[in-house]
N, C-alpha and C positions, 0 to 999 in steps of 0.2 A: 661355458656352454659351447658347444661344438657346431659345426655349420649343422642344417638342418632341425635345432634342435632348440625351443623356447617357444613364447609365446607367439612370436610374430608370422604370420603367413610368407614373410617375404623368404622368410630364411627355406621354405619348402616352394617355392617360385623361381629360387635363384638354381636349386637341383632342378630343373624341368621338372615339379610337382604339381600339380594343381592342387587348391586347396579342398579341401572336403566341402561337401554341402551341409548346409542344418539340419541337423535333425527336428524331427516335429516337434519333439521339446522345447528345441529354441525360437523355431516359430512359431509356438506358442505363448512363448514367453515375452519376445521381442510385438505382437501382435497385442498383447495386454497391456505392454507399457507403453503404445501409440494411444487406444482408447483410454487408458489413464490418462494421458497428455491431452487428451482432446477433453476432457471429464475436466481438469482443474484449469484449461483455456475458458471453457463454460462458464465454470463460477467466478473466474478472474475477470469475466466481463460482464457478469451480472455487477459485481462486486465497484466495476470500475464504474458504469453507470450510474449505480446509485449513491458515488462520490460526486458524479459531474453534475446529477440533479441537486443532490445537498449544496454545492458550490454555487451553482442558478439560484436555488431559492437564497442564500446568502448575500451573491451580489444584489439582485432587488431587494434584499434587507428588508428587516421585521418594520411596520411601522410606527412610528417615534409615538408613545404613546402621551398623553395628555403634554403635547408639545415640549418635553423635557429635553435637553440635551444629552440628558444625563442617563442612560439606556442602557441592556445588553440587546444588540446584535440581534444575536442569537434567541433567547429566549422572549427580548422585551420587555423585560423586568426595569420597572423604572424606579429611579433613584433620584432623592430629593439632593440639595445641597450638603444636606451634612452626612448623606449616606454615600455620596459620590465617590469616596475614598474604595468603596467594594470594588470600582471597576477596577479591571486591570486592561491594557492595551497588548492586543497580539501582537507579537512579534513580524511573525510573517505576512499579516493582513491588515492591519493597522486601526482593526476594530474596537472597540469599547465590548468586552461580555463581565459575565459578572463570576464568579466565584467555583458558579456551578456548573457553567458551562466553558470551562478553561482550567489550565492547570499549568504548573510549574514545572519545565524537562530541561533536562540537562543533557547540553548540547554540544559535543568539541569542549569538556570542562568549563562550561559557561551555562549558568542557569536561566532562563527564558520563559516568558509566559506566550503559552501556546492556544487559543482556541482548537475544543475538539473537532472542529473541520479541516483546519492546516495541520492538527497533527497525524489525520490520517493519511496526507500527501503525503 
């Protein structure tokens, strides 16, 4: 490509050119993908919110029902002694949930048991 000539504005900067203005086109265009930007800031904060509420009701934790140890978390579903094997312990949060309310991810090639609140962090 020869001076003057490609994408870039410098190369018509560097001949004393000034660059062209937008056309309405383009501020049109550039003008809808701000309100789009501002449109998925919106639900990325709704969105983040109602992780940070779910994680408050998490840390105050379900309460331990009929004095068991043996609990999910999450749900509250209580487990006798010989059913205790259902729980599994999250990884990331170090809770007891039970089956249905957690799942198995694979992580860096390493398999992990995640509750569904840490795996949406």
């Amino acid at each position: 490509m020869g001076k003057g000539r490609g994408w870039s504005t410098r190369s018509s900067i560097a001949d004393g050119k000034l660059p062209a203005t937008l056309r309405d086109d383009e501020w049109t265009c550039i003008k809808k993908a701000f309100l789009l930007a501002e449109k998925y800031d919106k639900i990325e904060l709704v969105r983040v919110r109602q992780m940070v509420s779910k994680l408050d009701r998490l840390q105050r934790g379900s309460p331990m029902p009929s004095g068991s140890p043996y609990y999910c978390r999450l749900c509250g579903t209580d487990f006798n002694i010989i059913s205790k094997g259902k729980l599994r312990k999250c990884q990331t949060c170090q809770r007891n949930v039970c089956r249905l309310c957690g799942f198995e991810a694979n992580i860096n090639d390493r398999t992990v048991w995640l509750c569904h609140y840490c795996s949406e962090c």
